[in-house]
C-alpha positions, 0 to 999 in steps of 0.5 A, a space after each residue: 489659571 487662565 491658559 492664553 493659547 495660541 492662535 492659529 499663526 502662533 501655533 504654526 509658526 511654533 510647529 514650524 520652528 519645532 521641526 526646523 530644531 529637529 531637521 536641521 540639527 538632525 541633518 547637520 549631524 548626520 553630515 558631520 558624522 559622515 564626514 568626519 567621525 565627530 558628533 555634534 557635541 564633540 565638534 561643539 567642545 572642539 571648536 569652542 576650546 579651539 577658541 580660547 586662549 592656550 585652547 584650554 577652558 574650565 570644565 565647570 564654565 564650559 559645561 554652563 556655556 554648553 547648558 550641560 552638567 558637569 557630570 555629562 561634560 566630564 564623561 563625554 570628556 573621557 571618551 574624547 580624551 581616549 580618543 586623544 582629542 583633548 587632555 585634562 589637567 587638574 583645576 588649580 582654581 578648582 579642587 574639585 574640577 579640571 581644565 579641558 585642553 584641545 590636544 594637537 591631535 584634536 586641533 587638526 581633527 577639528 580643522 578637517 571637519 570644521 571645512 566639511 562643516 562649514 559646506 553643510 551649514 551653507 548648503 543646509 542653512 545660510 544659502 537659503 536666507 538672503 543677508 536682511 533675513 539672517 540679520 532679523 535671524 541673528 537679532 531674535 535668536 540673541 534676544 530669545 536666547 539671552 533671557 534670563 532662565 
């Protein structure tokens, strides 16, 4: 096989882009951590349940949105339901599976962190890109991320 390696600017803009998917998540973490208690996972199953209908989702659907397992999802779940942040009822489209549901607890959990959140991603993130370089950000990271796997 016939290896096309990369050139020099491919390979420092690749290494650039490796370390800002490092640093940044690393850093909007530690913030999150510190200023409310929740991990970046815990905030990601927060804020996306908060967004549906009756804040409740599949565990199955939101562990594919998350590219988690099902399993991963279901024990991270536990922890976060003896926390009392979400609750899990059974799945009547599904057996085997379970609704997640964001209780009212981990609603007013989530809108506390969600403005310490929003600070840290402005002042990490978006207040160092101008609006025409986080349009060309928004379109390539949709495009590279809906690939097909």
């Amino acid at each position: 096989m016939d290896t096309a390696w990369l050139s020099e600017d491919e390979e420092q803009g690749w290494r650039a882009f490796r370390r800002l998917l490092t640093a940044l998540p690393a850093r909007l973490g530690r913030d999150l951590a510190r200023d409310s208690g929740l991990s970046p996972a815990d905030y990601e199953v927060l804020s996306t349940l908060s967004e549906k209908l009756n804040r409740r989702w599949a565990l199955k659907d939101l562990a594919a949105k998350m590219e988690w397992s099902r399993s991963r999802l279901s024990h991270h779940a536990a922890r976060m339901q003896g926390r009392g942040l979400i609750d899990k009822e059974p799945d009547p489209q599904d057996a085997r599976g379970c609704i997640l549901h964001l209780t009212d607890d981990g609603f007013m959990v989530l809108e506390e962190a969600a403005r310490h959140h929003v600070v840290s991603v402005r002042s990490r993130f978006l207040d160092h890109l101008s609006s025409d370089e986080l349009a060309v950000l928004r379109k390539l990271s949709t495009r590279i991320a809906d690939l097909p796997d």
